[in-house]
N, C-alpha and C positions, 0 to 999 in steps of 0.2 A: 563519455560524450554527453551524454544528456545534463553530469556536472556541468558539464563548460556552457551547455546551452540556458541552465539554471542561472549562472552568475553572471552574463551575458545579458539575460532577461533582464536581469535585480540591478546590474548596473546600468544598462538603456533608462528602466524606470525609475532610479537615484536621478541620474541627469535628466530625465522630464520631468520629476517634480522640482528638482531645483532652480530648472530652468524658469518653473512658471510662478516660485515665490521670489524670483528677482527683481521685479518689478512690485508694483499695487496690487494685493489682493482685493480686491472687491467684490460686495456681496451684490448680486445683481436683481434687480426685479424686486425686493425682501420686504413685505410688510412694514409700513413704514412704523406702525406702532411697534411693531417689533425692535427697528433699528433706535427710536428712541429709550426705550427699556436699555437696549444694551450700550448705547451710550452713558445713561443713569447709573448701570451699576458699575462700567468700567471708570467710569472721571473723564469722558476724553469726549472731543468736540466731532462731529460728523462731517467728513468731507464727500461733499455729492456732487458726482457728473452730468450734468443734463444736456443727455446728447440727442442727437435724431439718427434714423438709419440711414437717410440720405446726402448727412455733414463730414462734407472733406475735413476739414478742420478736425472734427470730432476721432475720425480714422485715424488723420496723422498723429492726433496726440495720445492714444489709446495704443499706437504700434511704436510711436517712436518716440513718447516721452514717459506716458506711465511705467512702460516696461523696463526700466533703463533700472538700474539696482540701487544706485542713493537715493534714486525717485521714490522709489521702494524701499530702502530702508527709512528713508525720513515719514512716511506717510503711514506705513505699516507699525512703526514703533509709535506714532500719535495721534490717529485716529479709526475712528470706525469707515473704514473707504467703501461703498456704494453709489452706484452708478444705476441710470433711469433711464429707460428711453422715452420722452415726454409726450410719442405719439401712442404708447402703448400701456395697458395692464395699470398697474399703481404710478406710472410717470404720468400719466392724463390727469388723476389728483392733485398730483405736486405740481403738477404746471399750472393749473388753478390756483394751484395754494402759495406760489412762492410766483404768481406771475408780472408781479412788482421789480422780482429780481432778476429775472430772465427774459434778458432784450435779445437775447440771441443765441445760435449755438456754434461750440461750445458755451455752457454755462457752469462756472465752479462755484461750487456753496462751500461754505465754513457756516454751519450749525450748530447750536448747544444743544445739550439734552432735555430742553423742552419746541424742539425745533423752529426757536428763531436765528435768523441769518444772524452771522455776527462780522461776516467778512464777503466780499464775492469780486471775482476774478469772470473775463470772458475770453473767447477766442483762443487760437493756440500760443500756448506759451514753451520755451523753450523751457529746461528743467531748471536749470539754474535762476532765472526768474522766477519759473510757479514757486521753486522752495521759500523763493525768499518773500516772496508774495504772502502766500498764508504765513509763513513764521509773522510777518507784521501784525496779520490778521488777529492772531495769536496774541502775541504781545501788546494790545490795544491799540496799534496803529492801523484799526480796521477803513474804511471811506467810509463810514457811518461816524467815528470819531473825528475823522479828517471834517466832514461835512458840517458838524456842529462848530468844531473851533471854527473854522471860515465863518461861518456865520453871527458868532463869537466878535468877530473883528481880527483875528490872527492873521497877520501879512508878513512876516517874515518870512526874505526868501527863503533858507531849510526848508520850514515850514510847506513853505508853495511848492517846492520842488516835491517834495514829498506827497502832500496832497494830489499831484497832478498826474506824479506817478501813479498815484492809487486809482486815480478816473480813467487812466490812460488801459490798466489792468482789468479794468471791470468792461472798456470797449465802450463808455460812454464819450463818446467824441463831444457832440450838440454840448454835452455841460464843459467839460473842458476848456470849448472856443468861450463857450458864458464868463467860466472863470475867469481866462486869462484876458479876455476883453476889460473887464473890469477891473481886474490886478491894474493892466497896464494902463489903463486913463488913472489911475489916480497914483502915478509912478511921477516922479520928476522929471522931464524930459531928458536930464542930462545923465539919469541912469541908463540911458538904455546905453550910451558909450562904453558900461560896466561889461566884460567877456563874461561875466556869469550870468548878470540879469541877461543879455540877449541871448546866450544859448538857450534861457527857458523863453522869452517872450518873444522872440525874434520871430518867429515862424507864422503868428497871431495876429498882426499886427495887417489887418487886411480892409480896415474902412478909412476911406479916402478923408471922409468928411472929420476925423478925429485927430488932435494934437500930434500925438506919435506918429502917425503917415507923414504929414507935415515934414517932421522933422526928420525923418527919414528920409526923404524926397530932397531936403535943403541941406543932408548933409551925407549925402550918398556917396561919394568915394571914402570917406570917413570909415562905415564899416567892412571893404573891404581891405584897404589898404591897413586899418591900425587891428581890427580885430580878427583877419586873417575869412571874412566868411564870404561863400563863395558868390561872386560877384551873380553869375549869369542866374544862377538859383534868387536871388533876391530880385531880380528885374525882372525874373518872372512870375514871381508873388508880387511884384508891386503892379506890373502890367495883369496880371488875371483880375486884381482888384478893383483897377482904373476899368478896366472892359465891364466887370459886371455893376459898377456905379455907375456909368455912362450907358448901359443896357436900361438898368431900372428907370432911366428917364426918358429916353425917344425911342422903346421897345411901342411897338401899338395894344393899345388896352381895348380888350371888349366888353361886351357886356354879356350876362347869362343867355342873351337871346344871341350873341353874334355879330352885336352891332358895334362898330368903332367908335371910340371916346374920345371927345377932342382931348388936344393934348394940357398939359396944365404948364401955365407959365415957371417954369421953375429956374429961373435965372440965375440966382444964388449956387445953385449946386454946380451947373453948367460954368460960372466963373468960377468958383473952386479947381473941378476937375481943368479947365481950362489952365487955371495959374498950375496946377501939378504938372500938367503935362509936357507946360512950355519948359518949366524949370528940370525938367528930369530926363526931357526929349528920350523916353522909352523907345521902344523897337517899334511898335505900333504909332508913334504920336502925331504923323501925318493922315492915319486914316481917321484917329480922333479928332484931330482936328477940322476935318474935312466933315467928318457927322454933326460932329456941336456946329458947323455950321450952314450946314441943310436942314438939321433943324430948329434953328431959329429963323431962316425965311419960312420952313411950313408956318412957324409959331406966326407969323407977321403977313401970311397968305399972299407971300409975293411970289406965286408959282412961277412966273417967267425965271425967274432970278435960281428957281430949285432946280428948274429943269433944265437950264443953259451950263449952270455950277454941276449938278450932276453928270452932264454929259462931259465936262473938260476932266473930273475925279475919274471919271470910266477912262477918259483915253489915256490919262499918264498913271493907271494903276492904284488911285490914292484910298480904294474902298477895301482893297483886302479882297477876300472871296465874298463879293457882296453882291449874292443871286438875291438869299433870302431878304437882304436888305434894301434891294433893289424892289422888290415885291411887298414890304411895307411901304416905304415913299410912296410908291406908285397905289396901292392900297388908301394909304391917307390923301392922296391929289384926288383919287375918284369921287371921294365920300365927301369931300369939301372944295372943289376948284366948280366954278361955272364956267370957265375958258374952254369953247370945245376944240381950240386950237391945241390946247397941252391936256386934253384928253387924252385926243388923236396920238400926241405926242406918248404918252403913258402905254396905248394899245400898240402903236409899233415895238417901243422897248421893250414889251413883255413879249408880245411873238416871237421879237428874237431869242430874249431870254429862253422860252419853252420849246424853240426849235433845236437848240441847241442841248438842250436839256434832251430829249426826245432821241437825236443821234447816239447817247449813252448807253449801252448795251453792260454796262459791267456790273451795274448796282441798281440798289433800286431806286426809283425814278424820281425826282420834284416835281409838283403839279400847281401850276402857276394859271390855271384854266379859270379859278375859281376868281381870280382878280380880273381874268380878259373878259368872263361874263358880268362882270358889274361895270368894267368901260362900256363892254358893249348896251348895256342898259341902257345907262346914262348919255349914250350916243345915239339911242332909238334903237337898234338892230335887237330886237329881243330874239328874234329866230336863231342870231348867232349865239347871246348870251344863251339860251336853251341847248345850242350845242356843245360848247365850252362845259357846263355842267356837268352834261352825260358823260364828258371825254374826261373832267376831274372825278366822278364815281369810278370809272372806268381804270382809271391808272389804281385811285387807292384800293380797289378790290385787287388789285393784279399784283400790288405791293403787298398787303396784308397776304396771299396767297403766298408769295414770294421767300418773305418773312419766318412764316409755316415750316416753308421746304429748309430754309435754314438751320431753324434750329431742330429740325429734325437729322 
């Protein structure tokens, strides 16, 4: 009996330790001068996790990717594997020391044995990616080599695809958009018709004001019909583009004290976006057109004309959900209109605006208070603009409270 319960034991613990070198062994927490020395005498390059304790990311790939057994046999067989947790013990140093490299977590390092980076990877990656990731790493095709050739002058696509791979790996987005902005202005326009160049640049391709939108725009059944890509998907990267270029110009600008800035003639951009719009007639291209055109009366202070055009776009729909939008106009009429006829006109559209806002019990609330007290200002009534005030502190304390309970 006690045989059987001996070999029982010895085989439970065969299968728990086999269990646990299927995956990465890693040394965790380990003096890092330590791990360099054993890099030194073994020849092999150090793969480091930089995780935190409270990264999904970090979990999922520590349960469901290091552990996996080719994960483990490729990483075990070539390097020194260690793992840091960045908020604790020897990882507070390393994230000082490598904090160049580490825009986020997860963070994967590829190391030499005098601990400079020589490759680095971010976020979760599936196994068959991370393998082939650092084998690049490895092999010299680290984004530190990618990053010189580019700089270099290197444009071939291989080339591109592969570097972007490697920015896309490391979780560097902002450089990526960099690169491929630049790739693609000095592309021919008539590559982009290439099924290869647009699977990589296709997706980039997101400022109105630049050649390639153009041409995108003036030959838009083109790419879905001959190059197979998905139409509704590109209309709505051409339409999020056109909304945040047409944002960046009759959005209302303050100043560090609060004060509104008249607007700047900018007529050029507004016939651009205009000529895109008419030509590509997006989903949105009656609400944009209805804005490029209320604000060019603001620009020309013909407020009868903003406020008459504005009430006809309210009644047949042409503004989209345009409370917020409705609240700058009205916002810019206060700060600049001396008509106290379309004052008046300003403080009843927003009442209703905020009554109706006000009926909403499901979310939290818009406070439109803060524009009724500056008509009321500008209309004499300061005791009401004093009220309006207290009643917009009043909503965003109840909001911010609100907010609290949420994400609690």
């Amino acid at each position: 009996m006690k045989k059987s319960i001996l070999i029982c034991l010895l085989c439970w613990w065969g299968i728990g330790a086999y269990s646990q070198s299927e995956g990465i062994r890693f040394l965790e927490g380990e003096k890092w001068e330590k791990v360099l020395q054993m890099a030194l005498e073994q020849h092999k390059y150090i793969f480091m996790d930089c995780y935190t304790s409270w990264c999904g990311p970090c979990k999922a790939l520590a349960k469901d990717i290091f552990s996996q057994k080719k994960v483990g046999d490729f990483f075990n067989a070539n390097f020194i594997n260690v793992k840091y947790d960045m908020e604790k013990g020897e990882g507070k140093d390393l994230k000082k020391r490598y904090q160049e490299n580490i825009i986020g977590y997860p963070t994967l390092l590829l190391l030499d044995s005098e601990g400079k980076v020589v490759h680095q990877m971010a976020g979760f990656q599936e196994a068959d990616a991370l393998i082939a990731g650092v084998k690049a790493g490895m092999e010299g095709k680290s984004l530190f080599v990618y990053r010189d050739r580019y700089a270099a002058g290197e444009r071939e696509l291989d080339f591109m695809k592969e570097y972007v791979s490697a920015l896309e790996a490391a979780f560097l987005r902002d450089e990526v958009e960099k690169v491929m902005t630049e790739y693609v202005n000095q592309l021919p326009l008539e590559r982009l018709k290439d099924k290869e160049v647009w699977d990589l640049v296709g997706g980039y391709i997101k400022d109105p004001y630049s050649q390639a939108f153009e041409f995108v725009i003036f030959n838009l059944d083109y790419f879905p019909t001959k190059l197979k890509v998905d139409r509704y998907k590109l209309e709505w990267q051409l339409n999020w583009a056109m909304e945040k270029a047409l944002k960046q110009v009759i959005e209302l600008k303050k100043d560090k004290n609060g004060k509104i800035l008249p607007f700047q003639n900018e007529s050029g951009k507004l016939d651009t976006l205009l000529r895109l719009i008419n030509r590509a007639n997006l989903k949105r291209a009656e609400e944009y057109r209805a804005k490029i055109k209320i604000h060019e009366l603001m620009l020309a202070a013909q407020w009868s004309q903003v406020c008459n055009y504005l009430d006809v776009c309210r009644t047949i729909g042409a503004l989209g959900y345009s409370e917020r939008y409705l609240d700058e106009v009205v916002q810019y009429l206060a700060e600049n209109c001396n008509d106290r006829k379309w004052l008046e006109w300003g403080l009843r559209l927003m009442e209703e605006v905020q009554a109706q806002e006000n009926q909403r019990e499901d979310r939290l609330k818009s406070s439109y208070y803060s524009t009724l007290a500056i008509l009321n200002e500008r209309l004499g009534n300061s005791r009401k603009a004093k009220e309006y005030r207290e009643m917009d502190e009043k909503i965003r304390k109840e909001n911010a409270k609100r907010w609290e309970e949420l994400i609690k």
